[in-house]
OpenMM code with the backbone's topology and positions (N, CA, C; nanometers):
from openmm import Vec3, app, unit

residues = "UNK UNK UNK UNK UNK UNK UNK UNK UNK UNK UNK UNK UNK UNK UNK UNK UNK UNK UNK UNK UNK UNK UNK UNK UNK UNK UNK UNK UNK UNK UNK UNK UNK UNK UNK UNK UNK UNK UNK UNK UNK UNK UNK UNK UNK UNK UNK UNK UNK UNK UNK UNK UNK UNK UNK UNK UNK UNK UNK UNK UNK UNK UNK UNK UNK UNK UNK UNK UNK UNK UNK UNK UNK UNK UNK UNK UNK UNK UNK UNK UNK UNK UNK UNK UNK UNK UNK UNK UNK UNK UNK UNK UNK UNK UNK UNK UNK UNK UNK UNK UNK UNK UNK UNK UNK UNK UNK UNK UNK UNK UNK UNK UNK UNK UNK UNK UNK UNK UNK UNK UNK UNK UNK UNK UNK UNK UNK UNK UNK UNK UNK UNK UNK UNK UNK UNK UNK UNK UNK UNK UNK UNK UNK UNK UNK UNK UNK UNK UNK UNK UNK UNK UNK UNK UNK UNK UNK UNK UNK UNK UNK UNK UNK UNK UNK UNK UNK UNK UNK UNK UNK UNK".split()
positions = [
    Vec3(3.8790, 4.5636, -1.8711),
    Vec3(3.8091, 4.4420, -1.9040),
    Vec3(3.9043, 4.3284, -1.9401),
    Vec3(4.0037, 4.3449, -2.0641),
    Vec3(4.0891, 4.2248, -2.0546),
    Vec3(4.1463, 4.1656, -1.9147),
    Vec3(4.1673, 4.2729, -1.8330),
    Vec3(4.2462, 4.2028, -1.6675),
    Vec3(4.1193, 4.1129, -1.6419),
    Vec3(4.0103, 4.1280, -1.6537),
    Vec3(3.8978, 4.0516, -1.5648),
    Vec3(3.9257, 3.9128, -1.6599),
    Vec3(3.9363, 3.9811, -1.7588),
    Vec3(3.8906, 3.8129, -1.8807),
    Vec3(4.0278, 3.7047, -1.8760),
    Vec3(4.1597, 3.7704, -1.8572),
    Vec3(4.2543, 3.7325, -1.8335),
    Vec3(4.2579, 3.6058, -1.6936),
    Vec3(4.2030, 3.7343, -1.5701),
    Vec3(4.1802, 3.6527, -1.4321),
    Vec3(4.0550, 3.5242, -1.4470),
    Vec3(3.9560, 3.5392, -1.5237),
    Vec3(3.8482, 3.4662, -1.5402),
    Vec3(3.9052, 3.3135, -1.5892),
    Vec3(4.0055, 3.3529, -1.7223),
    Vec3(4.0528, 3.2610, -1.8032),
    Vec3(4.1407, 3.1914, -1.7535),
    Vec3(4.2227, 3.2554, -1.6459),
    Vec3(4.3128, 3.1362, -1.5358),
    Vec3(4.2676, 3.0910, -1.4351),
    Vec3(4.1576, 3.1226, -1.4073),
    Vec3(4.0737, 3.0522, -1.3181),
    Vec3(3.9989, 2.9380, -1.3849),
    Vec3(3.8989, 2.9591, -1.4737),
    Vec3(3.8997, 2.8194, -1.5471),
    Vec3(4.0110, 2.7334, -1.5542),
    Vec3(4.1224, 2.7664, -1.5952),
    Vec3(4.2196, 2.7033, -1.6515),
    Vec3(4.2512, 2.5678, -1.5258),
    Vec3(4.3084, 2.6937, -1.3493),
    Vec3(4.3452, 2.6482, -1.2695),
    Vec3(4.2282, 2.5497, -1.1840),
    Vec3(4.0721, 2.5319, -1.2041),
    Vec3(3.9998, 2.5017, -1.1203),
    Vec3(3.8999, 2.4178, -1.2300),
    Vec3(3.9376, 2.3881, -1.3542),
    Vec3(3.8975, 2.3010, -1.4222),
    Vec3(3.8285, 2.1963, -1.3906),
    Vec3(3.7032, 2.1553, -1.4698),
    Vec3(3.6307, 2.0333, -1.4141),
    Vec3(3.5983, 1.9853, -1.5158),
    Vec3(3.5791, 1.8178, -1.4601),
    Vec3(3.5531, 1.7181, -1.6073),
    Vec3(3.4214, 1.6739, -1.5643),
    Vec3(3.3695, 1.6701, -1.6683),
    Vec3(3.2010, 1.5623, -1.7022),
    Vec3(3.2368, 1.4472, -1.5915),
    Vec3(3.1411, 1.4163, -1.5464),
    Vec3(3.1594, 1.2638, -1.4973),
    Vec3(3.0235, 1.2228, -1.5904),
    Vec3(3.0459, 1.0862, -1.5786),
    Vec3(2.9210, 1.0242, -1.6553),
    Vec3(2.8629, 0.8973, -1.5867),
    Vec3(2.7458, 0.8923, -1.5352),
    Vec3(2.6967, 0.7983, -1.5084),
    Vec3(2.5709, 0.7678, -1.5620),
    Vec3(2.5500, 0.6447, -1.5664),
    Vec3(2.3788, 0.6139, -1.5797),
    Vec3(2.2898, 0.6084, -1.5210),
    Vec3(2.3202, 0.7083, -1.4530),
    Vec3(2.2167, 0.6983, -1.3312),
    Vec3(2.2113, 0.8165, -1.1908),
    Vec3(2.1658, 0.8773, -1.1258),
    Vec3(2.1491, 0.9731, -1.0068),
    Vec3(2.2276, 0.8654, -0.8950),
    Vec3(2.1938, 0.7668, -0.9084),
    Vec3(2.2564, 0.6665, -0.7948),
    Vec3(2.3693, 0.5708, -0.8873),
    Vec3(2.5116, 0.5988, -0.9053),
    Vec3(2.5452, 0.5026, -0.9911),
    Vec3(2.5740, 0.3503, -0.9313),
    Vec3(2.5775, 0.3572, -0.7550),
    Vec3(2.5699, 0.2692, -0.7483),
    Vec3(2.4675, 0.1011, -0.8055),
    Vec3(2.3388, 0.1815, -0.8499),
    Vec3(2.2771, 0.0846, -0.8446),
    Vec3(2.1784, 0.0184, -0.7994),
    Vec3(2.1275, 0.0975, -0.6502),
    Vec3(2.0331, -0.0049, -0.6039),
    Vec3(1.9535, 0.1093, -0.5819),
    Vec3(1.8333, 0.0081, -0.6756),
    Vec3(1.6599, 0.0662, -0.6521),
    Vec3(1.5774, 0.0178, -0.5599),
    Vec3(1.4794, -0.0085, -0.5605),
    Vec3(1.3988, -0.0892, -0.4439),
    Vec3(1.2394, 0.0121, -0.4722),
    Vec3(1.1467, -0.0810, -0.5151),
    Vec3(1.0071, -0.0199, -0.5474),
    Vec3(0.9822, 0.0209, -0.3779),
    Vec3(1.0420, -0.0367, -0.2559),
    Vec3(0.9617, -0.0572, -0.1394),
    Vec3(0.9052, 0.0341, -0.0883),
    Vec3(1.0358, 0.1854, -0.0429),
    Vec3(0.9864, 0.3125, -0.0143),
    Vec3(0.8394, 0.3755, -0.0771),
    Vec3(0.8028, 0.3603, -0.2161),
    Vec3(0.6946, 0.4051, -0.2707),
    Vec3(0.5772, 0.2907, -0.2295),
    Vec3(0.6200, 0.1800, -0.2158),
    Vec3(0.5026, 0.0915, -0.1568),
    Vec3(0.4914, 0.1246, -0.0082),
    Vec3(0.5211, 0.2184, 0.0867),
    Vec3(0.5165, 0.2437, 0.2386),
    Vec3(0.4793, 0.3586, 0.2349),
    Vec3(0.5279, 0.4437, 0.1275),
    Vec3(0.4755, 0.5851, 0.1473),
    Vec3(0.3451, 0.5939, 0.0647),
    Vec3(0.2868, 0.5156, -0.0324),
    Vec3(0.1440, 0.5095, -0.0216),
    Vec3(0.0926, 0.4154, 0.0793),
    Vec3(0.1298, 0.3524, 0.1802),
    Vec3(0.0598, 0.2903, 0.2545),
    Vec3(0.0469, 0.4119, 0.3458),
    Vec3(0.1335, 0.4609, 0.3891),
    Vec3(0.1373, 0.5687, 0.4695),
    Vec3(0.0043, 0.6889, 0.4573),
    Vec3(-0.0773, 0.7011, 0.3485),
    Vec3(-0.1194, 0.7903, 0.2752),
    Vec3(-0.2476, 0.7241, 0.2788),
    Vec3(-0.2638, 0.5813, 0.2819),
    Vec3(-0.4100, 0.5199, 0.3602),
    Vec3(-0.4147, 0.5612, 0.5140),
    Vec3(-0.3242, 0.5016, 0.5822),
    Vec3(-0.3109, 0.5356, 0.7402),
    Vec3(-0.3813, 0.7163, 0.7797),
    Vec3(-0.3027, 0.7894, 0.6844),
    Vec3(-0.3715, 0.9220, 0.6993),
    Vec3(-0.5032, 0.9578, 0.6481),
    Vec3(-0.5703, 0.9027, 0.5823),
    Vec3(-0.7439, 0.9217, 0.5171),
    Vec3(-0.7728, 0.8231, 0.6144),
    Vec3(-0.7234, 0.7189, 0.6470),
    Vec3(-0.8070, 0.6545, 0.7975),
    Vec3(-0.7848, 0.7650, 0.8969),
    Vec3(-0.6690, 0.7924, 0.9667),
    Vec3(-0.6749, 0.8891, 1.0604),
    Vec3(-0.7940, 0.9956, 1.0471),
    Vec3(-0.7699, 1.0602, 0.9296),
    Vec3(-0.8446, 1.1816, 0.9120),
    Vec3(-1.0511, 1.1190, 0.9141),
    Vec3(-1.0539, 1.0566, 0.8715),
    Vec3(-1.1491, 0.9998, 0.8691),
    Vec3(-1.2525, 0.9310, 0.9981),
    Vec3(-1.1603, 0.9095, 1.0755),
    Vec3(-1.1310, 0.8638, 1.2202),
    Vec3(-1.1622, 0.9600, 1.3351),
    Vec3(-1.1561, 1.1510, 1.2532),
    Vec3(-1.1391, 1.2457, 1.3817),
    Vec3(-1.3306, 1.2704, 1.4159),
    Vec3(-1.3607, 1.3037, 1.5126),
    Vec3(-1.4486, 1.3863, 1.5478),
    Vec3(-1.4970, 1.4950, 1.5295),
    Vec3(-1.5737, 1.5371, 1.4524),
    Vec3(-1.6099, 1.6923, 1.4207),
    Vec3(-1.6289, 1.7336, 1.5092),
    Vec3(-1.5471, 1.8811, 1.5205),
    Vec3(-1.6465, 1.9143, 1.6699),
    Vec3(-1.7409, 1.9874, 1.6387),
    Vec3(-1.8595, 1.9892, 1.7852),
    Vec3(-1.9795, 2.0234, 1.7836),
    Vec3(-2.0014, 2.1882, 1.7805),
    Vec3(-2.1082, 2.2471, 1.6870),
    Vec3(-2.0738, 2.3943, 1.7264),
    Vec3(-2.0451, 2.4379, 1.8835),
    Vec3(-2.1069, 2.3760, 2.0130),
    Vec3(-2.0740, 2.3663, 2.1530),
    Vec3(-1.9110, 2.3463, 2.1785),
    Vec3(-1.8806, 2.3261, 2.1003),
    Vec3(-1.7489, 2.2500, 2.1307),
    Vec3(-1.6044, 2.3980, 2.1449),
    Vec3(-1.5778, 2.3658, 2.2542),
    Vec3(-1.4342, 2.4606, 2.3396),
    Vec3(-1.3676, 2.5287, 2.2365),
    Vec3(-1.3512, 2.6195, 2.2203),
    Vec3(-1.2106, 2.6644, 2.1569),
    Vec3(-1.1210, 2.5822, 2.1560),
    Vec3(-1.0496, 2.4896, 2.2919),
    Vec3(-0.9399, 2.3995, 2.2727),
    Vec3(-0.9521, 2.2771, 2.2021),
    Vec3(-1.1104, 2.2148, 2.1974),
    Vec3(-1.1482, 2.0991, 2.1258),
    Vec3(-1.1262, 2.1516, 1.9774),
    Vec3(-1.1502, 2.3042, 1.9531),
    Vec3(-1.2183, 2.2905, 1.7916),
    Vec3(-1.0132, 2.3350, 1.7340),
    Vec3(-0.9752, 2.3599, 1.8218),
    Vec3(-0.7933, 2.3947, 1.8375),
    Vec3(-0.7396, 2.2575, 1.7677),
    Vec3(-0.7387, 2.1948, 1.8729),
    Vec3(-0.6861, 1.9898, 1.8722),
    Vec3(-0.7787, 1.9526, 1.7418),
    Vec3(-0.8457, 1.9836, 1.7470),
    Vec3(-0.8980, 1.8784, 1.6063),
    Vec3(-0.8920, 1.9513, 1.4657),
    Vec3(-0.8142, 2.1095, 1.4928),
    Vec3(-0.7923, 2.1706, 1.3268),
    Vec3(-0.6271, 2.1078, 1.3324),
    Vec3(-0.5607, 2.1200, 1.4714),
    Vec3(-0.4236, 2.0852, 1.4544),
    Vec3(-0.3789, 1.9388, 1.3970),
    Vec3(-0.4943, 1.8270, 1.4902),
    Vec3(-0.4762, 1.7056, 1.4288),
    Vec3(-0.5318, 1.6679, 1.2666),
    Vec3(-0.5971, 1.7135, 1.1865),
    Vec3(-0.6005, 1.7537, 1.0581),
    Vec3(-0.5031, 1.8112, 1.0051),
    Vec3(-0.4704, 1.9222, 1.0571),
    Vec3(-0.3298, 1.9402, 0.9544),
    Vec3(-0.2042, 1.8884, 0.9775),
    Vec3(-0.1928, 1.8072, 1.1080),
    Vec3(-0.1262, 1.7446, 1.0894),
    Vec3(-0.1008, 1.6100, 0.9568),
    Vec3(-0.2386, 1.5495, 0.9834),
    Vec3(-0.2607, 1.4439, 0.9207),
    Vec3(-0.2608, 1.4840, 0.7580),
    Vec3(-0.2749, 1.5689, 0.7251),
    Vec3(-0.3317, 1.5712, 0.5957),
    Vec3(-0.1693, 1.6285, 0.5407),
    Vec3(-0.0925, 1.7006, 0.6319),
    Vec3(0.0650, 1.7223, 0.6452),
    Vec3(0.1489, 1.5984, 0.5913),
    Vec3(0.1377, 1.4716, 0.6501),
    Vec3(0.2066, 1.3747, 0.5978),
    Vec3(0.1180, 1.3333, 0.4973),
    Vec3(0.0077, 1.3554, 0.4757),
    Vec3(-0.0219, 1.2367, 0.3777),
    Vec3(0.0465, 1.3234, 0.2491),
    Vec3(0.0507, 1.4354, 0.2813),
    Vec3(0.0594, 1.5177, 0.1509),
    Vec3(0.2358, 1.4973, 0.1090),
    Vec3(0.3489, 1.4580, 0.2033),
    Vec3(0.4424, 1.4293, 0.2014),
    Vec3(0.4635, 1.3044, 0.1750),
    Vec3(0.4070, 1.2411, 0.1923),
    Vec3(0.4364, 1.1264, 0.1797),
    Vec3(0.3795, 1.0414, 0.0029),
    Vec3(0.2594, 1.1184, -0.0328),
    Vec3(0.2325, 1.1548, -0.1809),
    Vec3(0.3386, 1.1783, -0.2511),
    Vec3(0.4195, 1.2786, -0.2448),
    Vec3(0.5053, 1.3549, -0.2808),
    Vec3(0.6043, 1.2843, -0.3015),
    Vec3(0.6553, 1.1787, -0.1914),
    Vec3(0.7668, 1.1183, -0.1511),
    Vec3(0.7588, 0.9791, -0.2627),
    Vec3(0.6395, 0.9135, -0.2421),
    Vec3(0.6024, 0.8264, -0.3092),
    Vec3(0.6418, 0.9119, -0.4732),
    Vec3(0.5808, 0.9824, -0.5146),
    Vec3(0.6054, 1.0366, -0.6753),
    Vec3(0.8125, 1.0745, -0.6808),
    Vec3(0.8138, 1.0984, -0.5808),
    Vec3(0.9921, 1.1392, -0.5977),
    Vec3(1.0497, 0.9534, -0.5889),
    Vec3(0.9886, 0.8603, -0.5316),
    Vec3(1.0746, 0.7238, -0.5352),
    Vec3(1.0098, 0.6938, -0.6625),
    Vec3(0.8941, 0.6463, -0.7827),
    Vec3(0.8443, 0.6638, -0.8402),
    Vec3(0.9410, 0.7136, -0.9955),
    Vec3(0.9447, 0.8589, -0.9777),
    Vec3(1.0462, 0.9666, -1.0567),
    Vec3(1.1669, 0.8948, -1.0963),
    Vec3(1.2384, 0.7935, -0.9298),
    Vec3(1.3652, 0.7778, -0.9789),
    Vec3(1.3599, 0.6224, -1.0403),
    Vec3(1.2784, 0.5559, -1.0234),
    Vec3(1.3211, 0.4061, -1.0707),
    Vec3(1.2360, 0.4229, -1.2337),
    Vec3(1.1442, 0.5041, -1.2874),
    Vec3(1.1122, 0.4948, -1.4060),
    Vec3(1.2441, 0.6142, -1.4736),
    Vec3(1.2624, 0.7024, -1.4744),
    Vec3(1.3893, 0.8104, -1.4783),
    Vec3(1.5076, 0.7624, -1.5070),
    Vec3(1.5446, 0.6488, -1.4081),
    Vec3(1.6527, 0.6022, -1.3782),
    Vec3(1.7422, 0.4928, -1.3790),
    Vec3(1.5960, 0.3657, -1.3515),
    Vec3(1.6583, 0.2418, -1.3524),
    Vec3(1.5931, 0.1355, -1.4615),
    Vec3(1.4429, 0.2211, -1.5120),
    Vec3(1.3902, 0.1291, -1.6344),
    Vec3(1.5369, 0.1828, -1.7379),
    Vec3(1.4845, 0.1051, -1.8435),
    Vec3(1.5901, 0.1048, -1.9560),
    Vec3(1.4598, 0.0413, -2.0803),
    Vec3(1.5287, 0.0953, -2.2008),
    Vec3(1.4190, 0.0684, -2.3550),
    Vec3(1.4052, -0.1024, -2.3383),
    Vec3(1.4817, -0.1979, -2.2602),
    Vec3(1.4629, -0.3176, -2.3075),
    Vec3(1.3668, -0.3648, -2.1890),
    Vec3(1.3761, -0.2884, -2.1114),
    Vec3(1.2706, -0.3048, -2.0093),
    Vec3(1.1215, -0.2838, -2.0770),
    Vec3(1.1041, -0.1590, -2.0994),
    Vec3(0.9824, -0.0858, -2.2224),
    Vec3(0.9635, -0.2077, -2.2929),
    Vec3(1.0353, -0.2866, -2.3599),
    Vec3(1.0182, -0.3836, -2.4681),
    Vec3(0.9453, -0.4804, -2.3686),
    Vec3(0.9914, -0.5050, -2.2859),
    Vec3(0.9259, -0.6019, -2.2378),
    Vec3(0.8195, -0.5987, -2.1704),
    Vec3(0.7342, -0.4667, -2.1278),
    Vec3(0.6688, -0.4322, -2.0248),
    Vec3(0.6033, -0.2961, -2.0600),
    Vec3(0.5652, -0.3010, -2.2332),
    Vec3(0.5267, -0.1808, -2.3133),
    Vec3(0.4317, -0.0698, -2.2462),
    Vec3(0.3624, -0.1149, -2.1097),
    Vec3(0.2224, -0.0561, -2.1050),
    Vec3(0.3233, 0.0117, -1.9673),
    Vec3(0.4674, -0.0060, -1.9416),
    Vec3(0.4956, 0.0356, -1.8552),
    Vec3(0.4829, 0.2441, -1.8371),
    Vec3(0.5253, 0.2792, -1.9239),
    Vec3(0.5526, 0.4268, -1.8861),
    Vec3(0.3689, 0.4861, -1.9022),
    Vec3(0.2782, 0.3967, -1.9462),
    Vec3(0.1276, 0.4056, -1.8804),
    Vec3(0.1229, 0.4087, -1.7722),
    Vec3(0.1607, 0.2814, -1.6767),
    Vec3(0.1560, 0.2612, -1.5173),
    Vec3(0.2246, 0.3365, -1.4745),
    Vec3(0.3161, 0.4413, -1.5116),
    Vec3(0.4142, 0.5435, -1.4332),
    Vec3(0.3381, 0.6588, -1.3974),
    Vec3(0.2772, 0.7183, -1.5510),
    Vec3(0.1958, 0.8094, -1.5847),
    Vec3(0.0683, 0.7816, -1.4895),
    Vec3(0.0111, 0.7259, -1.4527),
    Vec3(-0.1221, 0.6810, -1.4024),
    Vec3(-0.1088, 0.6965, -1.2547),
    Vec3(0.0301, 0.6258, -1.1896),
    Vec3(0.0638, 0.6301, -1.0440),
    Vec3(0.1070, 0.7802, -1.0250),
    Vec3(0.1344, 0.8545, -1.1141),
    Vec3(0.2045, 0.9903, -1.0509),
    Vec3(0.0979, 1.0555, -1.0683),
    Vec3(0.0235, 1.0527, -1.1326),
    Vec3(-0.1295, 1.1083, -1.0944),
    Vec3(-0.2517, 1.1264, -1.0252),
    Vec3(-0.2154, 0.9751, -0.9781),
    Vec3(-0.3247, 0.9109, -0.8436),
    Vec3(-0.1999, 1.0066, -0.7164),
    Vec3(-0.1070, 0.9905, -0.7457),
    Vec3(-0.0258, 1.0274, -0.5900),
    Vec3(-0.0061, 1.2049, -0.5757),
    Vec3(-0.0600, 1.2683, -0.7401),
    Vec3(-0.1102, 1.3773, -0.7271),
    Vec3(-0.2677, 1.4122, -0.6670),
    Vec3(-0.3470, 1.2947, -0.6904),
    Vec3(-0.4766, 1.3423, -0.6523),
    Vec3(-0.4941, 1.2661, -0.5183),
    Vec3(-0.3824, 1.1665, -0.4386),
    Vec3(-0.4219, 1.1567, -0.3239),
    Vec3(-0.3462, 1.3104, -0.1970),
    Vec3(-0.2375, 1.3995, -0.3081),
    Vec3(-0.1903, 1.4857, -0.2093),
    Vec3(-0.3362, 1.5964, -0.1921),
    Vec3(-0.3584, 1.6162, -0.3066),
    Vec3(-0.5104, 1.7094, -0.3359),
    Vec3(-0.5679, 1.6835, -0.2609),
    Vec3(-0.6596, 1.6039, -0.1612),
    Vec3(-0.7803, 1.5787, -0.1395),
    Vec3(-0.7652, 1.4232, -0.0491),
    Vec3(-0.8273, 1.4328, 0.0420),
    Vec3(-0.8493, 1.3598, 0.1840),
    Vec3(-0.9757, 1.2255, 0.0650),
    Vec3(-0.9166, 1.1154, -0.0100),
    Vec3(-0.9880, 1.0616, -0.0456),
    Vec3(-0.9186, 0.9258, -0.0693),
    Vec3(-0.9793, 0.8274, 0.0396),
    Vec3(-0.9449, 0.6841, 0.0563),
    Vec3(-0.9198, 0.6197, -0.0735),
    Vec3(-1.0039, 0.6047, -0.1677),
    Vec3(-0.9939, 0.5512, -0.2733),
    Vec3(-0.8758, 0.5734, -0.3549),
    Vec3(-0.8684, 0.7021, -0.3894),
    Vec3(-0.7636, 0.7421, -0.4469),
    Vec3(-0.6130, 0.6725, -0.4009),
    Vec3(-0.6495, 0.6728, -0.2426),
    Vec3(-0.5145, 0.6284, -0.1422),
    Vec3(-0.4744, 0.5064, -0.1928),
    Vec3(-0.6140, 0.4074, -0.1974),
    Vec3(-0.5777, 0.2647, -0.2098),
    Vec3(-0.5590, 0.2475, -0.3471),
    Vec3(-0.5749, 0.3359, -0.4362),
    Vec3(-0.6117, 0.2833, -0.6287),
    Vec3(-0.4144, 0.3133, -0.6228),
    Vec3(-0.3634, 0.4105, -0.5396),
    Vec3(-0.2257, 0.4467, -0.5735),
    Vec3(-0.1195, 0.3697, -0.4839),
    Vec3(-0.1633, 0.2627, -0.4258),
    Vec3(-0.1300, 0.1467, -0.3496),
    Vec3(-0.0848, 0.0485, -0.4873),
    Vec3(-0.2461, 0.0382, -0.4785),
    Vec3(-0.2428, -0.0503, -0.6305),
    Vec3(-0.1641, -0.0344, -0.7210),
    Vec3(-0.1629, 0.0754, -0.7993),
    Vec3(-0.0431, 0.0971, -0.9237),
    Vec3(0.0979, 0.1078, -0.8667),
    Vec3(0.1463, 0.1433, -0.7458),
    Vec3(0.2851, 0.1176, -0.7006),
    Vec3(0.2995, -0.0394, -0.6674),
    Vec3(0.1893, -0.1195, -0.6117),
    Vec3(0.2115, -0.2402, -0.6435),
    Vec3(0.2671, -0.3055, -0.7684),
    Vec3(0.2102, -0.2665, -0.8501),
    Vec3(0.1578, -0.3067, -1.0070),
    Vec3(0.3432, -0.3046, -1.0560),
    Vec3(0.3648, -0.1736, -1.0187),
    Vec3(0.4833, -0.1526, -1.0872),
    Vec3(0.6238, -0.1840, -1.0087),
    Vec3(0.5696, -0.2453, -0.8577),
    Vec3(0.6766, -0.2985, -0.8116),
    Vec3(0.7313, -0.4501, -0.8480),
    Vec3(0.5612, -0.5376, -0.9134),
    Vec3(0.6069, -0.6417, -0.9539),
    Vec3(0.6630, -0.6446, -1.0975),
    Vec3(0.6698, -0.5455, -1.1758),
    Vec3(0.7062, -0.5238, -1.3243),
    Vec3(0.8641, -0.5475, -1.2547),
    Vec3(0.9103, -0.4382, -1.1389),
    Vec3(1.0291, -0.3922, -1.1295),
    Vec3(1.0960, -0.5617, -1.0659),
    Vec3(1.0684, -0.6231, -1.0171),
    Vec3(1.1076, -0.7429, -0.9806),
    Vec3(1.1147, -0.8280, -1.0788),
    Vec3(1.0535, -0.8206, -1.1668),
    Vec3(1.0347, -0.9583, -1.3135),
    Vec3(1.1940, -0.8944, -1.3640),
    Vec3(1.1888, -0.7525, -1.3683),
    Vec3(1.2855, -0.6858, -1.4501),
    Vec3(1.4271, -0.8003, -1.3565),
    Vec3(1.4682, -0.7827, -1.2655),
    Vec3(1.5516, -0.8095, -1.2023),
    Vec3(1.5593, -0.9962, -1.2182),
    Vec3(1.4675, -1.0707, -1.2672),
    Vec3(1.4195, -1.1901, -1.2564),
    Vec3(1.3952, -1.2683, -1.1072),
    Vec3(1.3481, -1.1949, -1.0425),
    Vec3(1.3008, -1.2304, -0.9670),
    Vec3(1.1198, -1.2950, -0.9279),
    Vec3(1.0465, -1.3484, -0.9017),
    Vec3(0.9264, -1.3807, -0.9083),
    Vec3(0.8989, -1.3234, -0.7481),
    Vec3(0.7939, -1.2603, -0.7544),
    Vec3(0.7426, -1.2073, -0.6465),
    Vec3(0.6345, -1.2492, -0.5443),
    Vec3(0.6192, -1.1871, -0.4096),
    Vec3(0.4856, -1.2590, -0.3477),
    Vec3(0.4292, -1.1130, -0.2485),
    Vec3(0.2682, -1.1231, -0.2042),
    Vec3(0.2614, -1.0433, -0.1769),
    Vec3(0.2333, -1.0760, -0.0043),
    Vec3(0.3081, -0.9979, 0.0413),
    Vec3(0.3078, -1.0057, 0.1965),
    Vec3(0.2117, -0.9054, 0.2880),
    Vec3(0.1633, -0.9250, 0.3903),
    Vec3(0.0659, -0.8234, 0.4794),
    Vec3(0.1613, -0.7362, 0.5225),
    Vec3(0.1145, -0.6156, 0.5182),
    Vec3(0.2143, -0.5031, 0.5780),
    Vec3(0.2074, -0.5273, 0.7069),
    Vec3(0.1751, -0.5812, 0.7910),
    Vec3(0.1710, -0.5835, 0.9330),
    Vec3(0.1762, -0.4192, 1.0107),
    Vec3(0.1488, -0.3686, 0.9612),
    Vec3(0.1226, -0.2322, 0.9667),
    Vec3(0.0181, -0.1518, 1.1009),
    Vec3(-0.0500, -0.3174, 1.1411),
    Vec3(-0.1721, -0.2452, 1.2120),
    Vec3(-0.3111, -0.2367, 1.1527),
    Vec3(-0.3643, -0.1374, 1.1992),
    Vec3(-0.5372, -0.1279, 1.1197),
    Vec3(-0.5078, -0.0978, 0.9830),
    Vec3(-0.4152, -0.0267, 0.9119),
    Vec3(-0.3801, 0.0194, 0.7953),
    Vec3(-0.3824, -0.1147, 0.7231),
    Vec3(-0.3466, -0.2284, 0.7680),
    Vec3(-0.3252, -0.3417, 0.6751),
    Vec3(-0.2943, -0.2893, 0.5616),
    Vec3(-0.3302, -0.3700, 0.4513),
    Vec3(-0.2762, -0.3509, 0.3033),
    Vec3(-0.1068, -0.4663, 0.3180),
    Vec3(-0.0880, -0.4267, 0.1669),
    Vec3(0.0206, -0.5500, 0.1486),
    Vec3(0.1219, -0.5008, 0.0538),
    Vec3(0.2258, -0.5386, 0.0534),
    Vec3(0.3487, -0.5137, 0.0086),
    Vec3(0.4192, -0.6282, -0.0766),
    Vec3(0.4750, -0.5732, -0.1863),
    Vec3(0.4996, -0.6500, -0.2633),
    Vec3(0.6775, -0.6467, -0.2594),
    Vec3(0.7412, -0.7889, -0.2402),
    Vec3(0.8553, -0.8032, -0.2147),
    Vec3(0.9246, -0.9297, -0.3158),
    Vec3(1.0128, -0.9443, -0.3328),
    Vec3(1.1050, -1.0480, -0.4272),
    Vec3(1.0805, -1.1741, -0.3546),
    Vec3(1.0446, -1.3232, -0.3946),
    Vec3(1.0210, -1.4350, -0.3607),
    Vec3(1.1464, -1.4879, -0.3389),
] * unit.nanometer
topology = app.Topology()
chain = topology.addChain("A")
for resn in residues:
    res = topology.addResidue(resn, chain)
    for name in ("N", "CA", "C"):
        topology.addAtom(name, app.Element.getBySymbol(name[0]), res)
């Protein structure tokens, strides 16, 4: 046993590592609410899609009732990723890039965090528009907090997206 603890102890010694310290997962620096404002838009587009399919008829082919379980799970595949994705961009700018003087200024903020990661839990749950658009809304909400933070004044632009419309909130 000492030979092992001996070999163990010059291996630490020789392969030593130091703390790094940053403030942050990204120390560069740059956040951007946008990704979470696209990936709940993304997450309307799919409750329209899904919403959009054809039931098929009990008459209906094996290959019809095939194509329309595949195009459902497809659809309900991204929305559920893209939920997800939205709560992981979400995770990192309240996690990461708010700060207590931010909080000071914007007290009801870690409410609107709490509230959006919940809606983007109950739009992965369940094929339900509302939910889609209420978690639009609060990533809006908190993209214009995240822009004041930066002093920037904001405006809200059409996603040009297509039938999905909806709108995106960007720095003026």
């Amino acid at each position: 046993m000492p030979l092992a603890e001996s070999v163990l102890g010059f291996a630490r010694r020789v392969f030593a590592t130091q703390v790094a310290h940053a403030h942050c997962d990204i120390p560069c620096g740059i956040y951007d609410p946008h990704l979470a404002q696209l990936a709940a838009l993304t997450t309307i587009r799919m409750n329209q899609l899904i919403a959009g399919l054809a039931v098929p008829s009990h008459t209906a082919t094996p290959q019809e009732q095939a194509a329309y379980a595949a195009a459902v799970g497809r659809y309900v595949a991204v929305k559920e990723e893209h939920a997800e994705l939205c709560k992981k961009e979400l995770r990192v700018l309240w996690g990461d890039y708010f700060r207590p003087e931010h909080v000071q200024q914007h007290p009801g903020i870690h409410e609107q965090f709490f509230n959006a990661m919940k809606l983007a839990s109950k739009v992965r749950q369940s094929n339900d528009m509302q939910a889609a658009q209420d978690l639009l809304k609060a990533v809006q909400g908190i993209a214009e907090i995240f822009w004041q933070t930066k002093g920037a004044k904001t405006t809200h632009q059409p996603s040009r997206q297509g039938v999905v419309a909806g709108e995106l909130v960007y720095p003026a």
